[in-house]
LUMBA-50445 format. One record per atom (N, C-alpha, C): atom name; x, y, z. Coordinates in steps of 0.1 Angstrom, whole numbers, always signed. Example, Ala and Ser with C-alpha at 12.3 -4.5 7.8 and 13.67 -1.06 7.14 Angstrom:
2
[N,[+132,-57,+78]]
[CA,[+123,-45,+78]]
[C,[+132,-33,+78]]
[N,[+128,-22,+71]]
[CA,[+137,-11,+71]]
[C,[+129,+0,+79]]
//
This chain:
150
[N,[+800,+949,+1301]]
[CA,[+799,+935,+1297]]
[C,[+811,+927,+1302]]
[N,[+809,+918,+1312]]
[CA,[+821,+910,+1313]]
[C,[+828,+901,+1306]]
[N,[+841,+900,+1307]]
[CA,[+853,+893,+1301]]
[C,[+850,+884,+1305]]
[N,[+847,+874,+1288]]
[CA,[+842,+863,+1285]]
[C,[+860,+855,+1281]]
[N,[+863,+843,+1287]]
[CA,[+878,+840,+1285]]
[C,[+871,+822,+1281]]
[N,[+858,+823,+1275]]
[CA,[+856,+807,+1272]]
[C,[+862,+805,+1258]]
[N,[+869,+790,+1257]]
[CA,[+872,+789,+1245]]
[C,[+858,+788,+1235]]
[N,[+848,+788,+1239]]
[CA,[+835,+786,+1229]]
[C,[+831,+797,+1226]]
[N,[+835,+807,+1228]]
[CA,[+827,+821,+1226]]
[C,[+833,+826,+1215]]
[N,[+823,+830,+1206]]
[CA,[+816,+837,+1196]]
[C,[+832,+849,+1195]]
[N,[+840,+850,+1181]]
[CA,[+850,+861,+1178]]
[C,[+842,+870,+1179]]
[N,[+851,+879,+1183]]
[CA,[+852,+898,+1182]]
[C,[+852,+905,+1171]]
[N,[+853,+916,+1166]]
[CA,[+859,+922,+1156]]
[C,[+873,+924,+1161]]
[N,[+875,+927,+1172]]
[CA,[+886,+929,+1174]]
[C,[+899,+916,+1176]]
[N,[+892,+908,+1172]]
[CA,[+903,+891,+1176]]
[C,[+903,+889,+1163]]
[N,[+893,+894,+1152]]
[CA,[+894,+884,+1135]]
[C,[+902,+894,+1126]]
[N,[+905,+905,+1129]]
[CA,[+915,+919,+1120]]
[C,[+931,+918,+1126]]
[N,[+931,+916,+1117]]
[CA,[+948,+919,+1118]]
[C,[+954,+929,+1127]]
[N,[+961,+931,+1135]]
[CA,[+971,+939,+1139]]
[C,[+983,+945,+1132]]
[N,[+981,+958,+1122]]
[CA,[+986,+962,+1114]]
[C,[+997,+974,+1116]]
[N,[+1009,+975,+1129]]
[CA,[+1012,+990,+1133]]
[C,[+1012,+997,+1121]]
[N,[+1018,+1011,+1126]]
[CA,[+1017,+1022,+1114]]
[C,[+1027,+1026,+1105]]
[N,[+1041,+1016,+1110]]
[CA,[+1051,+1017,+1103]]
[C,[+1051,+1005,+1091]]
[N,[+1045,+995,+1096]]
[CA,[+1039,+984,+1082]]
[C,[+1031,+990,+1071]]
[N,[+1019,+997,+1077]]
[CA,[+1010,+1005,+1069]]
[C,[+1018,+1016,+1058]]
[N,[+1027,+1022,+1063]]
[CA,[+1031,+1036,+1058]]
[C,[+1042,+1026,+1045]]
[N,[+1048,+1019,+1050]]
[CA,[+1057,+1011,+1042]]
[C,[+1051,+1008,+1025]]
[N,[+1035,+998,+1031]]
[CA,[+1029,+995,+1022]]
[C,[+1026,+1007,+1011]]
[N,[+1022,+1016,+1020]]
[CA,[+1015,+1028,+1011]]
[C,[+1029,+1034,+999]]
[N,[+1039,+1034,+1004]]
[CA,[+1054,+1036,+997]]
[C,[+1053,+1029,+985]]
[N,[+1054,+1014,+993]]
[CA,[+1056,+1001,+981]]
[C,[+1043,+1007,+967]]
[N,[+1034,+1008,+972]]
[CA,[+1016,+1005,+959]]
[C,[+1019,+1022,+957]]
[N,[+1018,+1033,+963]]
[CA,[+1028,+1048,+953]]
[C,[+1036,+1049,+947]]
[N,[+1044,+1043,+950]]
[CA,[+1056,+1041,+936]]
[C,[+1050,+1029,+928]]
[N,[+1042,+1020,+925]]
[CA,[+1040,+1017,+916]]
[C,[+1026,+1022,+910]]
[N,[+1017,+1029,+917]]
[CA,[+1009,+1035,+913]]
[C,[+1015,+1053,+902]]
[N,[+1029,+1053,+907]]
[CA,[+1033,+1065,+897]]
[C,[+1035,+1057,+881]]
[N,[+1044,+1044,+883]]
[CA,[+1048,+1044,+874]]
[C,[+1037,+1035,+863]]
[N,[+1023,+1034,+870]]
[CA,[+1012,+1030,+863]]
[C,[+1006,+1043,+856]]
[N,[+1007,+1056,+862]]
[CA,[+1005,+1068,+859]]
[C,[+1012,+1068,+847]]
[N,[+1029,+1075,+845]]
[CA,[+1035,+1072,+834]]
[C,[+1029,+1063,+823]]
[N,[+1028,+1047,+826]]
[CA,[+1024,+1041,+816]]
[C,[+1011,+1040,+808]]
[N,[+1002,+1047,+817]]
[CA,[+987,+1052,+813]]
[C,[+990,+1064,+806]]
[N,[+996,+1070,+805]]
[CA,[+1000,+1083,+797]]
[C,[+1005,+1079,+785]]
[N,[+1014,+1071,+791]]
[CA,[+1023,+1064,+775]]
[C,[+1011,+1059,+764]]
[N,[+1002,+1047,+772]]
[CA,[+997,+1046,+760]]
[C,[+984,+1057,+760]]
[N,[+978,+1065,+761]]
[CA,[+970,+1075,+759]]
[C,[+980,+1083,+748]]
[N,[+986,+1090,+749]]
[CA,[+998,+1097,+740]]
[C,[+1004,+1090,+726]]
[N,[+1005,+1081,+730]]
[CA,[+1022,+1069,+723]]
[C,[+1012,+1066,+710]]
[N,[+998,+1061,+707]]
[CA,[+1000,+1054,+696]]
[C,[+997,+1069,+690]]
[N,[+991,+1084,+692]]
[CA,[+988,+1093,+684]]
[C,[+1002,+1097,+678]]
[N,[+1010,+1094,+683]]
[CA,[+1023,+1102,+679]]
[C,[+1026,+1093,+671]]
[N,[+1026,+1078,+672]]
[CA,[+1033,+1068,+661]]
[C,[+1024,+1076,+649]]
[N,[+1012,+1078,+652]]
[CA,[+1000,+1077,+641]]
[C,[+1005,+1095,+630]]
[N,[+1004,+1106,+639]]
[CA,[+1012,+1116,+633]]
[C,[+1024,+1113,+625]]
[N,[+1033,+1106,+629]]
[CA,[+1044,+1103,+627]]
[C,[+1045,+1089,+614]]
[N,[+1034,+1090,+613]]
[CA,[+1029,+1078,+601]]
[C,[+1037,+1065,+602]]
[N,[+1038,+1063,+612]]
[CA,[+1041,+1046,+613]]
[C,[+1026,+1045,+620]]
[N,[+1027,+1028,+614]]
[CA,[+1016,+1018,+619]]
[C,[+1015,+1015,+632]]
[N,[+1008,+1016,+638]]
[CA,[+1004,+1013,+653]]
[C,[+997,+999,+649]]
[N,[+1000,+983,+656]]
[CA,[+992,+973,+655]]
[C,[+982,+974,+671]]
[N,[+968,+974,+662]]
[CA,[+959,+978,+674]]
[C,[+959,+965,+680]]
[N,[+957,+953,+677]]
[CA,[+957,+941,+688]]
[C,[+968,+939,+698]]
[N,[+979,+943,+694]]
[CA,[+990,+942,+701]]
[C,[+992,+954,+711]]
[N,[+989,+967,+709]]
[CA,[+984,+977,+718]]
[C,[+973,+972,+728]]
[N,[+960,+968,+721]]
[CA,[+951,+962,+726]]
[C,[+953,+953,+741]]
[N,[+963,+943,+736]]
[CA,[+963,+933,+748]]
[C,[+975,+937,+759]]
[N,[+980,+950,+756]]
[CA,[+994,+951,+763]]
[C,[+987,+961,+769]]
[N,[+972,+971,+769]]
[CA,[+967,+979,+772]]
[C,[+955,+970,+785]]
[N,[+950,+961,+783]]
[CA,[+943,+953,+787]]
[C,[+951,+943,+801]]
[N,[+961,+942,+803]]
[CA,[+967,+941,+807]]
[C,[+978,+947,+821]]
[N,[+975,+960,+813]]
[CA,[+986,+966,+820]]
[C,[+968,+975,+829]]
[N,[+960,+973,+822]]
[CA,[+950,+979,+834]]
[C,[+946,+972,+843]]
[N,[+944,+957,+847]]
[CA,[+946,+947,+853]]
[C,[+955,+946,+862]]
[N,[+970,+949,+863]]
[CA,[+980,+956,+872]]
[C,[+977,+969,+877]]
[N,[+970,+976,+869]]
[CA,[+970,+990,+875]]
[C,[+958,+987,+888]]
[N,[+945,+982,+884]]
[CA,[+933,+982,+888]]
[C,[+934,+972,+901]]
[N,[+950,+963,+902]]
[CA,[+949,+957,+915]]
[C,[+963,+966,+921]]
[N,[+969,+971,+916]]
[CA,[+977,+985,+924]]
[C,[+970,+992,+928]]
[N,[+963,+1001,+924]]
[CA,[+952,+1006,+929]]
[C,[+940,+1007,+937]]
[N,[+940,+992,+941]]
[CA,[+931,+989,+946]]
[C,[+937,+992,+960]]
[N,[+948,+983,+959]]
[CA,[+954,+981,+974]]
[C,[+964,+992,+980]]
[N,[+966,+1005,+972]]
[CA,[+969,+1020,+977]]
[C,[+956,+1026,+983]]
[N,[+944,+1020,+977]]
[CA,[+932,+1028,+980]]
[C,[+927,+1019,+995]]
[N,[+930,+1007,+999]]
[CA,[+926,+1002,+1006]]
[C,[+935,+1012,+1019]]
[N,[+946,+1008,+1016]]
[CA,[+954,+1014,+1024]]
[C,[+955,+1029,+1030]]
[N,[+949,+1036,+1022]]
[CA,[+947,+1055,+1025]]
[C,[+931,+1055,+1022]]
[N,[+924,+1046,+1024]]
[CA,[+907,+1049,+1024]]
[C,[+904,+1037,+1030]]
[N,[+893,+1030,+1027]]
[CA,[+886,+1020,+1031]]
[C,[+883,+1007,+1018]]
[N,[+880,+998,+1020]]
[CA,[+877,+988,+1009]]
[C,[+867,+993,+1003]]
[N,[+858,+998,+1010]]
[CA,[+846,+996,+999]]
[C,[+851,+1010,+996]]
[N,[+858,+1021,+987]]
[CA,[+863,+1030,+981]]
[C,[+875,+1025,+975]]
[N,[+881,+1014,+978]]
[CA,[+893,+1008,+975]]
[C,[+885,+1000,+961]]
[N,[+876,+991,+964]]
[CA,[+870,+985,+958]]
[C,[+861,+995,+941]]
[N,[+858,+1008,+945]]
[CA,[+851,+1012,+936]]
[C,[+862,+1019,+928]]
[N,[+871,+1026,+929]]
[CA,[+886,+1029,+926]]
[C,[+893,+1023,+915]]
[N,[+891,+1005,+920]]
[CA,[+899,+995,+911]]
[C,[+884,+989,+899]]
[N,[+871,+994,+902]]
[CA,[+864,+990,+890]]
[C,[+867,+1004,+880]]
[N,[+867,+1015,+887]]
[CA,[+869,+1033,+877]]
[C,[+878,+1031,+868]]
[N,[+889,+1021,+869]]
[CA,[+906,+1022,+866]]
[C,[+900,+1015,+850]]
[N,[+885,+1010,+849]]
[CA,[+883,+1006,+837]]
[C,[+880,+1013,+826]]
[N,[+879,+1026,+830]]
[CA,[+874,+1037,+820]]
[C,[+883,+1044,+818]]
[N,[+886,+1047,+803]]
[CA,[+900,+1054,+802]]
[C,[+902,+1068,+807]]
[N,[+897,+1077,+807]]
[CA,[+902,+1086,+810]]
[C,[+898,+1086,+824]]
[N,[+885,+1079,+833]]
[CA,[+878,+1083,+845]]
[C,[+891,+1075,+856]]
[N,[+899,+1067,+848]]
[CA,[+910,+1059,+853]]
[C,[+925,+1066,+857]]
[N,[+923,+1075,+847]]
[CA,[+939,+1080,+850]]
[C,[+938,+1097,+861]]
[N,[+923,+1096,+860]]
[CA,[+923,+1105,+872]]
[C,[+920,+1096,+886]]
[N,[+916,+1089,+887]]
[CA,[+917,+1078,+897]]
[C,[+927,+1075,+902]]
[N,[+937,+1076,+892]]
[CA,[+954,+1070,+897]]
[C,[+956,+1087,+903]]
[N,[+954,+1095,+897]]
[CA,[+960,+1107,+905]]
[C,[+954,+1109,+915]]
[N,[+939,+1110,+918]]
[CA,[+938,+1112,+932]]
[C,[+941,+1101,+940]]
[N,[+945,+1091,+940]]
[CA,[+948,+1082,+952]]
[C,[+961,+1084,+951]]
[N,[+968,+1085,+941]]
[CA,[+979,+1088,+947]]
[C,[+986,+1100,+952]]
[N,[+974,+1109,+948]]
[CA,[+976,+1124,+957]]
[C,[+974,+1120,+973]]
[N,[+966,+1112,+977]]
[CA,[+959,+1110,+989]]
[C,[+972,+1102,+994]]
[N,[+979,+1095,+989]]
[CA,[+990,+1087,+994]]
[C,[+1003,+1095,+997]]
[N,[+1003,+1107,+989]]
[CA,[+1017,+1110,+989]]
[C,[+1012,+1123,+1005]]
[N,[+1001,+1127,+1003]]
[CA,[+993,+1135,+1013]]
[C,[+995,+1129,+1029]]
[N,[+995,+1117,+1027]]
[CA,[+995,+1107,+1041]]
[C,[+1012,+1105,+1041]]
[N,[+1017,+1101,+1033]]
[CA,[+1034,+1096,+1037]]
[C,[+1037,+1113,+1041]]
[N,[+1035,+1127,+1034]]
[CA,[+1042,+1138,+1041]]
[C,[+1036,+1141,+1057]]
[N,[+1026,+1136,+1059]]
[CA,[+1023,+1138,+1076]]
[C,[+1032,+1134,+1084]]
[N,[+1034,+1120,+1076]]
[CA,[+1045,+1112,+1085]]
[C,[+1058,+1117,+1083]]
[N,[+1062,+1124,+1077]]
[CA,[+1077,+1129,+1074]]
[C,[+1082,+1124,+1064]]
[N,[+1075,+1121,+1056]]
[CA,[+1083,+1110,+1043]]
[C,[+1080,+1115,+1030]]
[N,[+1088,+1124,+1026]]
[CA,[+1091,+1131,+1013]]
[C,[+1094,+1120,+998]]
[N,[+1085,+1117,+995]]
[CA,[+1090,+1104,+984]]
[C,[+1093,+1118,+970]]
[N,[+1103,+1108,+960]]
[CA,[+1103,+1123,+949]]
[C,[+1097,+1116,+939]]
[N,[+1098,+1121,+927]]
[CA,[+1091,+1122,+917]]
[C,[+1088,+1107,+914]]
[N,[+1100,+1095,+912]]
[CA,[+1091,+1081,+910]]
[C,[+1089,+1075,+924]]
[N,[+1088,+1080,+937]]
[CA,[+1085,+1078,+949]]
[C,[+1100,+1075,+954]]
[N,[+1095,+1065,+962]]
[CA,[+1106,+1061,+977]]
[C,[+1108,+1046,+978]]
[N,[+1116,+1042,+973]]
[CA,[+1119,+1026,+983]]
[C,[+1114,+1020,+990]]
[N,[+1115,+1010,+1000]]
[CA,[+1108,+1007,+1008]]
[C,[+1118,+1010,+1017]]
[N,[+1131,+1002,+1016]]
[CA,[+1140,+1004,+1023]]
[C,[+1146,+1018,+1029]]
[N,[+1147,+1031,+1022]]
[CA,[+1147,+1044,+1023]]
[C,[+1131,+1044,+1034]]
[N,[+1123,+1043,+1034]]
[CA,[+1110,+1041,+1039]]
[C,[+1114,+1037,+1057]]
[N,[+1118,+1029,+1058]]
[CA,[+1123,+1022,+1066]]
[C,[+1133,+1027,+1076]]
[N,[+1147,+1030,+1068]]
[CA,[+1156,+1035,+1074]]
[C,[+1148,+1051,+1080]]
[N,[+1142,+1062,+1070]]
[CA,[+1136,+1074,+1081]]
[C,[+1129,+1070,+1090]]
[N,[+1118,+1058,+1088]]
[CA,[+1112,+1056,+1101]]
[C,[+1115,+1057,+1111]]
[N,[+1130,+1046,+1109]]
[CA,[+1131,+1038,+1123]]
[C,[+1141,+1052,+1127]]
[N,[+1148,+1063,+1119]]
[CA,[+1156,+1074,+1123]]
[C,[+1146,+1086,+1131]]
[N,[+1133,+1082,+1124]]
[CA,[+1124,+1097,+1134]]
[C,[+1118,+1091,+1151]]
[N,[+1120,+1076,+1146]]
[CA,[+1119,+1068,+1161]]
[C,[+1127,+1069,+1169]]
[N,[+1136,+1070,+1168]]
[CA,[+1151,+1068,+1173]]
[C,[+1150,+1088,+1179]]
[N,[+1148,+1092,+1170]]
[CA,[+1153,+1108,+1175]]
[C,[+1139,+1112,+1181]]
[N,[+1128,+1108,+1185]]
[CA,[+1117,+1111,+1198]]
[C,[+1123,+1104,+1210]]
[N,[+1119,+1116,+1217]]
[CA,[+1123,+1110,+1233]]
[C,[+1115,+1102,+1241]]
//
């Protein structure tokens, strides 16, 4: 097919998508893993947290659990969305951040995408630890394993 250079012709897929290199990508994935751990933690907290007030015979106020639970899945469900975009596709990105609505089918959701994220940053050489990695740490190895290829 010949190179069409008219200003009236019809976009490409390839002229309407962003140009995204792999060191922006890998960054992003850093940024939405580390808050996808610490959405992990907080999904644990409250799964755990009111049984133990409840053992421990203090009052748990359920509306105020309620809306702080309601909430915090709302953050989760658009963290998750966009880790999942980033190490899958939207339309799995997309079904991912509606699962994040079911309690428990949700907090395995956050584990495998963020297994799948942490799976992708060690290909690249990026060891994030237990609450992940910075951006900036993210950054500085990048541009160090760029620097040390010949």
């Amino acid at each position: 097919m010949p190179h069409d250079d008219s200003p009236f012709r019809s976009p490409s897929i390839e002229s309407t998508q962003p140009a995204v290199d792999e060191d922006t990508r890998l960054i992003r994935i850093v940024w939405y893993q580390r808050l996808t751990i610490l959405a992990i933690l907080v999904y644990t907290g409250f799964a755990i947290g009111p049984m133990l007030l409840t053992v421990a015979g203090l009052w748990v106020p359920i509306r105020a659990v309620s809306i702080a639970y309601w909430c915090f899945v709302f953050v989760a469900m658009f963290t998750t969305f966009r880790l999942a975009q980033q190490v899958y596709s939207t339309l799995i990105a997309v079904l991912c951040g509606l699962l994040i609505l079911f309690p428990i089918v949700g907090l395995v959701v956050l584990v495998v995408v963020n297994q799948k994220a942490l799976s992708d940053l060690n290909e690249h050489g990026l060891q994030p630890g237990f609450l992940g990695m910075s951006r900036s740490e993210a950054a500085r190895r990048l541009n160090s394993q760029r620097a040390d290829q010949p």
